[in-house]
Backbone atoms as SQL, in Angstrom:
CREATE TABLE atoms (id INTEGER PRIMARY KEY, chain TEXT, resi INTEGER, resn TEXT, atom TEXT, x REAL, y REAL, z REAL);
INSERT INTO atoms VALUES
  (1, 'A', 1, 'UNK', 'N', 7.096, -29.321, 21.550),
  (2, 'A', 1, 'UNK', 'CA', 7.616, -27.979, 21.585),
  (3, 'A', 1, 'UNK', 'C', 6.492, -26.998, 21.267),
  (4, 'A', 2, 'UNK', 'N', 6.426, -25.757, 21.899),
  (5, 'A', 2, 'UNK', 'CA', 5.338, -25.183, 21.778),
  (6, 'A', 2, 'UNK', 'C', 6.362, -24.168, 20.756),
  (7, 'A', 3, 'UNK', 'N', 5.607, -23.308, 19.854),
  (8, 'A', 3, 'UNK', 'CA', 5.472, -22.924, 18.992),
  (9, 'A', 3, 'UNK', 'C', 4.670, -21.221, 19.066),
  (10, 'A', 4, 'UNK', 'N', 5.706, -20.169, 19.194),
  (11, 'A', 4, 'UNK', 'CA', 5.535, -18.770, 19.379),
  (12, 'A', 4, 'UNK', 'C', 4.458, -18.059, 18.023),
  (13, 'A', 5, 'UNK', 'N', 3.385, -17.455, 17.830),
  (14, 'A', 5, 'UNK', 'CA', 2.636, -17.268, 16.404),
  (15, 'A', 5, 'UNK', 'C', 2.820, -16.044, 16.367),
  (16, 'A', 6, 'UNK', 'N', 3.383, -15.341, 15.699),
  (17, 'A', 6, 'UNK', 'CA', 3.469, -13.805, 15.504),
  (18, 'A', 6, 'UNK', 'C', 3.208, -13.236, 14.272),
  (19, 'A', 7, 'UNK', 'N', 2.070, -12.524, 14.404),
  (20, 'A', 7, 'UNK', 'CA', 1.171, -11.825, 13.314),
  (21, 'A', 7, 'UNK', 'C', 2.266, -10.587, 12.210),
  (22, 'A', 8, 'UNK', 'N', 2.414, -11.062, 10.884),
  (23, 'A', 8, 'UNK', 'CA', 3.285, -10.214, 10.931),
  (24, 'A', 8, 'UNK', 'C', 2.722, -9.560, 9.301),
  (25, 'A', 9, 'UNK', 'N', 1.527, -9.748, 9.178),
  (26, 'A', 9, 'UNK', 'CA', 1.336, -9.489, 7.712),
  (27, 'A', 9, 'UNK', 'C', -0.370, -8.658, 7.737),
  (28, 'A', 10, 'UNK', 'N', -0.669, -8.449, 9.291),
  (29, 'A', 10, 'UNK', 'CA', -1.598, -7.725, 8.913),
  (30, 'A', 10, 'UNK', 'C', -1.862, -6.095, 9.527),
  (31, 'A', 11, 'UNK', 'N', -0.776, -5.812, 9.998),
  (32, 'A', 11, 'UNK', 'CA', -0.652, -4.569, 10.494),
  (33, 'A', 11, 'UNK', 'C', -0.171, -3.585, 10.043),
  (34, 'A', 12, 'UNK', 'N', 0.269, -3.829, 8.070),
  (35, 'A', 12, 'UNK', 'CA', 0.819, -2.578, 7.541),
  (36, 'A', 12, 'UNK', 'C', -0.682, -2.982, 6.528),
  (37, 'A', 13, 'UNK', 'N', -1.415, -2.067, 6.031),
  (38, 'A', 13, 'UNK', 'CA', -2.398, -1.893, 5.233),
  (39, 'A', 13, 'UNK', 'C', -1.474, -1.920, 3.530),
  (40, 'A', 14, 'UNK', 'N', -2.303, -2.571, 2.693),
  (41, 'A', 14, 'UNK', 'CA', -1.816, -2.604, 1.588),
  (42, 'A', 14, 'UNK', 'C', -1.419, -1.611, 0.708),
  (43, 'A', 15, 'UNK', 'N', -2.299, -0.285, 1.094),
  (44, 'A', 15, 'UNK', 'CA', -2.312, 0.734, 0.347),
  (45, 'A', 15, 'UNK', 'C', -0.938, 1.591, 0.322),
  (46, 'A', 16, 'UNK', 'N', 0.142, 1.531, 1.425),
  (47, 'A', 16, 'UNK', 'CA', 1.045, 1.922, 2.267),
  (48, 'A', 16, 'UNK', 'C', 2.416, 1.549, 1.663),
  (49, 'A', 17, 'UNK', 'N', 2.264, 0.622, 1.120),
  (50, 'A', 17, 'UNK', 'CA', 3.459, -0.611, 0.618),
  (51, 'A', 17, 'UNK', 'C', 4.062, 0.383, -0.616),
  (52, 'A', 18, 'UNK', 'N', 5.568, 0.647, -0.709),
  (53, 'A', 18, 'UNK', 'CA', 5.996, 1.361, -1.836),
  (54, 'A', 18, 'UNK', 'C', 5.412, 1.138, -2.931),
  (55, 'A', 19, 'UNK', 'N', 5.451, 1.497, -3.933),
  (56, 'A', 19, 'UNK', 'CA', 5.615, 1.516, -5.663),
  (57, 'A', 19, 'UNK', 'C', 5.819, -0.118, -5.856),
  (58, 'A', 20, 'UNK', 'N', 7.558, 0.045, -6.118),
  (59, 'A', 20, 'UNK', 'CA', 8.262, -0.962, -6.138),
  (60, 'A', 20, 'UNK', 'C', 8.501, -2.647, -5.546),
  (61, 'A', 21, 'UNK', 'N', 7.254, -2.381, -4.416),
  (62, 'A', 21, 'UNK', 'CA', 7.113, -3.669, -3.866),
  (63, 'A', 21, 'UNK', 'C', 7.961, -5.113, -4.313),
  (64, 'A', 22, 'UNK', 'N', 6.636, -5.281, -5.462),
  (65, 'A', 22, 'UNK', 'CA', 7.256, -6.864, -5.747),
  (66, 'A', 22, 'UNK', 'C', 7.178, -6.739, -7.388),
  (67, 'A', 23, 'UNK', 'N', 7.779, -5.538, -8.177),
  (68, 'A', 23, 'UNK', 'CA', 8.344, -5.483, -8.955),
  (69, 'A', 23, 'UNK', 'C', 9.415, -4.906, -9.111),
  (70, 'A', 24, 'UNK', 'N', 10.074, -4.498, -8.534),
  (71, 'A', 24, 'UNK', 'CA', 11.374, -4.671, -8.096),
  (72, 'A', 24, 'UNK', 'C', 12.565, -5.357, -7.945),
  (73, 'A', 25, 'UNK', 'N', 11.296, -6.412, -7.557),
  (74, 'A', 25, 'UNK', 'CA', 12.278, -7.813, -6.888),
  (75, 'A', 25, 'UNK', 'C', 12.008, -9.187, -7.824),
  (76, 'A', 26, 'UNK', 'N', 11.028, -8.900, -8.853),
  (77, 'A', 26, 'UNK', 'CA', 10.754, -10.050, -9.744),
  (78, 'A', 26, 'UNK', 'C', 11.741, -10.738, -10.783),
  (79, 'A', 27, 'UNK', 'N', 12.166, -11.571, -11.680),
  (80, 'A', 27, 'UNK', 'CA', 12.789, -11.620, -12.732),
  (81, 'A', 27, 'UNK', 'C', 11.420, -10.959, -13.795),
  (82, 'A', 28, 'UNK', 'N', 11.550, -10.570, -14.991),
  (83, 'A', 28, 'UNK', 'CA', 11.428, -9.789, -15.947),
  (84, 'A', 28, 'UNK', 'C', 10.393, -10.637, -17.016),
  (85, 'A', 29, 'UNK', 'N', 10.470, -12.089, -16.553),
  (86, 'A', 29, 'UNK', 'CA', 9.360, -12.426, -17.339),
  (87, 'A', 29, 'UNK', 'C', 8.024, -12.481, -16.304),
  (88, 'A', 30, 'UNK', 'N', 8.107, -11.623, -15.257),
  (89, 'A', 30, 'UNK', 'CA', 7.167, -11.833, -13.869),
  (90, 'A', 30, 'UNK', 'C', 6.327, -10.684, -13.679),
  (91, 'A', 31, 'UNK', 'N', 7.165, -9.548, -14.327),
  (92, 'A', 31, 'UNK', 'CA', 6.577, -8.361, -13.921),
  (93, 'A', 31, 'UNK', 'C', 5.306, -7.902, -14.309),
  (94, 'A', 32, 'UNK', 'N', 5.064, -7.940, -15.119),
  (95, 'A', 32, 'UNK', 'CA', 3.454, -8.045, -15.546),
  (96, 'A', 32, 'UNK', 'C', 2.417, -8.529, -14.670),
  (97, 'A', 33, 'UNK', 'N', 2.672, -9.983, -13.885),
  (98, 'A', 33, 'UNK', 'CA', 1.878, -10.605, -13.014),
  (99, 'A', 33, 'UNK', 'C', 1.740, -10.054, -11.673),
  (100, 'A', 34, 'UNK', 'N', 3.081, -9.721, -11.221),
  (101, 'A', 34, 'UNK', 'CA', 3.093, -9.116, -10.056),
  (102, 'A', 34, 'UNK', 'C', 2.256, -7.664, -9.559),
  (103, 'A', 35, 'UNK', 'N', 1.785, -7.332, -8.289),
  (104, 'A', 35, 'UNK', 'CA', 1.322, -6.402, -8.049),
  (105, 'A', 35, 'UNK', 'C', 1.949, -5.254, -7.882),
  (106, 'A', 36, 'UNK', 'N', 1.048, -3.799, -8.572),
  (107, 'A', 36, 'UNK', 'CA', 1.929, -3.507, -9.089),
  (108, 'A', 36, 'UNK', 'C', 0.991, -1.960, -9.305),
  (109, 'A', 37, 'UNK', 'N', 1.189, -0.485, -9.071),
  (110, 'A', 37, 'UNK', 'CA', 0.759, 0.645, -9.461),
  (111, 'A', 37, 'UNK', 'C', 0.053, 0.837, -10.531),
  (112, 'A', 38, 'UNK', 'N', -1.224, 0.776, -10.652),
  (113, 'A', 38, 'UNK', 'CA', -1.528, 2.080, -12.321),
  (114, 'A', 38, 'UNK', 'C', -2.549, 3.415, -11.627),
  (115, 'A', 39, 'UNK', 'N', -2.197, 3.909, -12.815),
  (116, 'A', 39, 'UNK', 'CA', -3.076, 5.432, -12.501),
  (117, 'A', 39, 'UNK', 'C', -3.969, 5.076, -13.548),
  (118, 'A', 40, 'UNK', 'N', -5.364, 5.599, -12.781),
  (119, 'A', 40, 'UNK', 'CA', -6.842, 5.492, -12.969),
  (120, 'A', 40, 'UNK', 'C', -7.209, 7.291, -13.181),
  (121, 'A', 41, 'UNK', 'N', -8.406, 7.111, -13.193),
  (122, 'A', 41, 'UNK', 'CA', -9.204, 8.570, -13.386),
  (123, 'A', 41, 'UNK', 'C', -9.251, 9.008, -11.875),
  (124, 'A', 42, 'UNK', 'N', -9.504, 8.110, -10.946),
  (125, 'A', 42, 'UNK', 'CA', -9.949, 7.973, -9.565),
  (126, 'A', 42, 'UNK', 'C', -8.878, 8.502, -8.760),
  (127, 'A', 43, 'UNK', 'N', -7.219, 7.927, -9.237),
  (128, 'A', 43, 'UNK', 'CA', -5.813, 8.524, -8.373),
  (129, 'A', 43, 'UNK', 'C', -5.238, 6.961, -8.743),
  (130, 'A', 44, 'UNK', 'N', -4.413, 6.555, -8.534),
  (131, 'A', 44, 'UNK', 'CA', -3.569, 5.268, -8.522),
  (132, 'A', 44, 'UNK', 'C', -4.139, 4.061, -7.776),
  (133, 'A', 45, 'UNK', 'N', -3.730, 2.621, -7.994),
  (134, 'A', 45, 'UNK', 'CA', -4.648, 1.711, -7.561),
  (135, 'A', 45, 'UNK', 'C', -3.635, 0.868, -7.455),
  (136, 'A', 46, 'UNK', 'N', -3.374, -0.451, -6.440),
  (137, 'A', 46, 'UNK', 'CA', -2.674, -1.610, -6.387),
  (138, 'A', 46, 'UNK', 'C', -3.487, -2.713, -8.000),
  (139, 'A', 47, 'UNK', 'N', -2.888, -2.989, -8.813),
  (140, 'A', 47, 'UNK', 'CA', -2.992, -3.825, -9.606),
  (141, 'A', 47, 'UNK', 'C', -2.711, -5.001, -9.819),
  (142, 'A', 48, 'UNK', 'N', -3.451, -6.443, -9.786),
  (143, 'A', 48, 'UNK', 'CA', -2.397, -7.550, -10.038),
  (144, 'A', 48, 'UNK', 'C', -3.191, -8.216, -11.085),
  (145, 'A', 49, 'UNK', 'N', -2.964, -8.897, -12.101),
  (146, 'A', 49, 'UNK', 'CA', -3.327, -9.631, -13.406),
  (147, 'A', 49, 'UNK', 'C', -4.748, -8.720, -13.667),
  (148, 'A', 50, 'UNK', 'N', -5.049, -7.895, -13.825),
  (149, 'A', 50, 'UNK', 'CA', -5.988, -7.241, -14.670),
  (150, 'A', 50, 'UNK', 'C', -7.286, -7.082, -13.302),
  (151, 'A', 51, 'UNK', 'N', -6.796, -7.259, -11.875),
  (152, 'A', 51, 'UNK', 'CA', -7.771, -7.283, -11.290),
  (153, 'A', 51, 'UNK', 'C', -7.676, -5.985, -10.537),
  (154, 'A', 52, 'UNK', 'N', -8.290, -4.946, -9.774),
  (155, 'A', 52, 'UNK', 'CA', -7.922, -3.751, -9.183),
  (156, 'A', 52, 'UNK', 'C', -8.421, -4.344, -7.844),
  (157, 'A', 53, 'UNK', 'N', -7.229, -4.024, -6.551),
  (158, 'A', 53, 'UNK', 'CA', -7.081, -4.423, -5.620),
  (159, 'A', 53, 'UNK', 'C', -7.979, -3.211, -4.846),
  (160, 'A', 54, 'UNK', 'N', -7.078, -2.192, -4.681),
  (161, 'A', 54, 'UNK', 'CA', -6.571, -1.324, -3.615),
  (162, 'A', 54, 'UNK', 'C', -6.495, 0.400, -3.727),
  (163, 'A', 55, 'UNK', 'N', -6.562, 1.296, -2.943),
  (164, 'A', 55, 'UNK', 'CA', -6.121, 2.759, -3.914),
  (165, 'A', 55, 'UNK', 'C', -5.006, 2.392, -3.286),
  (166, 'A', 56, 'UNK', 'N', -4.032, 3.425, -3.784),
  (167, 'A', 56, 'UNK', 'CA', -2.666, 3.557, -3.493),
  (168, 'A', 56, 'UNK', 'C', -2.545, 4.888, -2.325),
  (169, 'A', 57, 'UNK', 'N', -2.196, 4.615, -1.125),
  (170, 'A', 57, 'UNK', 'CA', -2.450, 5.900, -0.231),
  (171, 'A', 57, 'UNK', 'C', -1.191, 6.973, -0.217),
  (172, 'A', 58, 'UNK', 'N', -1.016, 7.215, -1.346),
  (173, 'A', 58, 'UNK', 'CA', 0.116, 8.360, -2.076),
  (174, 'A', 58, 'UNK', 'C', -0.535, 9.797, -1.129),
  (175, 'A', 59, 'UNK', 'N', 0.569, 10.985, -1.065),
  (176, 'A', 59, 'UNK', 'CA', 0.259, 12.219, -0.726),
  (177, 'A', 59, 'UNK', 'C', -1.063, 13.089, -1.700),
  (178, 'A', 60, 'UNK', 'N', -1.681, 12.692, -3.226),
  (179, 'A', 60, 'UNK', 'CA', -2.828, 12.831, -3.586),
  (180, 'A', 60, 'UNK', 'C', -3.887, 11.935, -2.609),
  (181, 'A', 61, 'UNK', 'N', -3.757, 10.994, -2.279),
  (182, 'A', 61, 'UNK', 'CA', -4.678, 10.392, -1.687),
  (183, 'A', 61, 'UNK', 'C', -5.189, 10.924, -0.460),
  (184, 'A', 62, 'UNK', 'N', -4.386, 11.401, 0.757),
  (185, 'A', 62, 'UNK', 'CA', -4.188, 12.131, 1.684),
  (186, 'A', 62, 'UNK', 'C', -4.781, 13.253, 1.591),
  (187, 'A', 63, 'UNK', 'N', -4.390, 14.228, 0.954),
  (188, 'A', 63, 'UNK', 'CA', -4.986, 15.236, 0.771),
  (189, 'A', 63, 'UNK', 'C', -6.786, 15.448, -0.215),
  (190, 'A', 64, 'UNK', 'N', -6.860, 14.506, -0.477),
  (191, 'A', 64, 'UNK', 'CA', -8.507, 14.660, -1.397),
  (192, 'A', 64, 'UNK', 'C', -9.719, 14.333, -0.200),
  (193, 'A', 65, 'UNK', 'N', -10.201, 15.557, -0.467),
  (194, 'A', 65, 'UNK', 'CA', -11.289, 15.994, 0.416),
  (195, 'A', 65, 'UNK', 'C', -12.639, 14.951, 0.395),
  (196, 'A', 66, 'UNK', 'N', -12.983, 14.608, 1.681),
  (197, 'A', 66, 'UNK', 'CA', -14.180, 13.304, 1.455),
  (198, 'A', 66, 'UNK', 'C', -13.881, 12.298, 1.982),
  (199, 'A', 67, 'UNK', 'N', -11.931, 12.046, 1.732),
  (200, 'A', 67, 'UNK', 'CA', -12.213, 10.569, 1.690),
  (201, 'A', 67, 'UNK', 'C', -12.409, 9.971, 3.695),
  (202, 'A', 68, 'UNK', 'N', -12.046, 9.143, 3.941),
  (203, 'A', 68, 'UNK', 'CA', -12.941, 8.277, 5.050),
  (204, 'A', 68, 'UNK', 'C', -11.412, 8.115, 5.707),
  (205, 'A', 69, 'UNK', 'N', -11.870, 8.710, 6.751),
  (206, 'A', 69, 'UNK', 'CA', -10.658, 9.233, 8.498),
  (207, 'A', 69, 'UNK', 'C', -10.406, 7.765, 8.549),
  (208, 'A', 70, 'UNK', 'N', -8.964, 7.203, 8.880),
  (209, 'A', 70, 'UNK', 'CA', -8.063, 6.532, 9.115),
  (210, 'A', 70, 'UNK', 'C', -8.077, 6.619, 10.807),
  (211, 'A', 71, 'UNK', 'N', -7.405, 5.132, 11.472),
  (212, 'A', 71, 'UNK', 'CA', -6.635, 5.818, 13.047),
  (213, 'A', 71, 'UNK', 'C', -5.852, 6.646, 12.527),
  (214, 'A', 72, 'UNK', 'N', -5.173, 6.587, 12.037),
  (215, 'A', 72, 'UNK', 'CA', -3.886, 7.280, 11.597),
  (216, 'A', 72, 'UNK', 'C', -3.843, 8.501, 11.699),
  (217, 'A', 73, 'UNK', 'N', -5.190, 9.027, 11.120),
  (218, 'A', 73, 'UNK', 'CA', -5.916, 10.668, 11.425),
  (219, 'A', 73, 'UNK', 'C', -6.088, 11.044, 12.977),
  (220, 'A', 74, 'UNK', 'N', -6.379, 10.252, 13.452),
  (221, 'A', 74, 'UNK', 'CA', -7.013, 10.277, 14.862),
  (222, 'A', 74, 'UNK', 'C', -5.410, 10.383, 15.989),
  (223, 'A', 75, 'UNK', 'N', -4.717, 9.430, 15.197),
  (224, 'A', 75, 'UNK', 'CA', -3.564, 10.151, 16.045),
  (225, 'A', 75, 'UNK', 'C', -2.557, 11.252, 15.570),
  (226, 'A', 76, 'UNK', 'N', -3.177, 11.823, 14.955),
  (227, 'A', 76, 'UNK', 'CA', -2.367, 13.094, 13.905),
  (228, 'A', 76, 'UNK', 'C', -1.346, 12.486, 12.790),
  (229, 'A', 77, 'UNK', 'N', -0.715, 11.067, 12.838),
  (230, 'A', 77, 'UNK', 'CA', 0.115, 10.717, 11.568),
  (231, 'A', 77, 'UNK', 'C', -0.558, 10.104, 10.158),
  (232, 'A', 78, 'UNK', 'N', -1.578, 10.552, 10.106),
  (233, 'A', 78, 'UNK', 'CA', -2.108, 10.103, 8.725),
  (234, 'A', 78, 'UNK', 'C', -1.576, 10.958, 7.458),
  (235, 'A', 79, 'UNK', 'N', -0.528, 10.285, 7.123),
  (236, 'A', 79, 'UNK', 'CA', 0.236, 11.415, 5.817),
  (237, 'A', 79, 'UNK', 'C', 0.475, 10.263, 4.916),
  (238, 'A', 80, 'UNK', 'N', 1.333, 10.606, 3.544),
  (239, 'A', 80, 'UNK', 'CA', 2.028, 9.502, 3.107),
  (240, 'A', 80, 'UNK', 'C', 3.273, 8.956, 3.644),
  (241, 'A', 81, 'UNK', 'N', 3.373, 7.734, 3.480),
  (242, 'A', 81, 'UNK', 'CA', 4.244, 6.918, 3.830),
  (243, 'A', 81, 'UNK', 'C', 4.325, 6.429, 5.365),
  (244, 'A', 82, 'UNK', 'N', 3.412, 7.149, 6.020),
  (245, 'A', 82, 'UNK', 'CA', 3.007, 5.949, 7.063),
  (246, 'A', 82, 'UNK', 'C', 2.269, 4.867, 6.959),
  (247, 'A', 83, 'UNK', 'N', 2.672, 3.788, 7.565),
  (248, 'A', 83, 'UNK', 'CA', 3.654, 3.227, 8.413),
  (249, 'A', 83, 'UNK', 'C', 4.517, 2.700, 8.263),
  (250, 'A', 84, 'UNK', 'N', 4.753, 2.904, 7.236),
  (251, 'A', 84, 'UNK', 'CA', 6.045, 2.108, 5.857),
  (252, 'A', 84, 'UNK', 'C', 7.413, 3.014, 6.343),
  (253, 'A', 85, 'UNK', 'N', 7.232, 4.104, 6.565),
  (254, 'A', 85, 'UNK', 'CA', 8.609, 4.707, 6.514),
  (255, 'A', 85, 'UNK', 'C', 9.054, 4.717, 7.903),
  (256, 'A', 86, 'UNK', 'N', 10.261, 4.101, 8.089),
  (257, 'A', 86, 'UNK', 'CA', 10.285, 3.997, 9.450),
  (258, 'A', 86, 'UNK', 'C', 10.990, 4.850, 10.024),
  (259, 'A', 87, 'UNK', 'N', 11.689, 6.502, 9.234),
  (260, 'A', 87, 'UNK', 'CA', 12.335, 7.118, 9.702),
  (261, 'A', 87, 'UNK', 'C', 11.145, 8.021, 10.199),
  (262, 'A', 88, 'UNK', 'N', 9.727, 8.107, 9.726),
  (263, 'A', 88, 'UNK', 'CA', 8.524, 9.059, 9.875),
  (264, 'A', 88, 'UNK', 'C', 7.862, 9.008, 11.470);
């Protein structure tokens, strides 16, 4: 039997992913481990066990002057909550 492969984990960027991700959905002795928001000096960051992943591409992120053009820019939807929000 042949076997269909469909890519399904690399076309939303990490930075994009709500807050609440996968603490949300953890039991309570988990949450700590799981990845997970903090605010830095820098703007907010994906966090998991003490390691810093990611920035968080929040509407501060968007708007701070400098940072480095996205496609997303290029096709005019580079805001927050794209591509996550699927009513956007």
């Amino acid at each position: 039997m042949d076997y269909l492969k469909i890519s399904a984990d690399d076309h939303i960027d990490l930075g994009y992913l709500p807050h609440g991700t996968w603490v949300d959905r953890v039991p309570s002795s988990l949450k700590e481990r799981v990845p997970h928001i903090e605010r830095h000096e820098k703007g907010e960051f994906w966090v998991c066990e003490g390691q810093v992943w990611r920035e968080y591409r929040n509407a501060e992120w968007f708007a701070r002057p400098g940072r480095n053009p996205l496609a997303l820019d290029r096709g005019g939807v580079g805001e927050e909550g794209r591509p996550v929000t699927p009513n956007k």
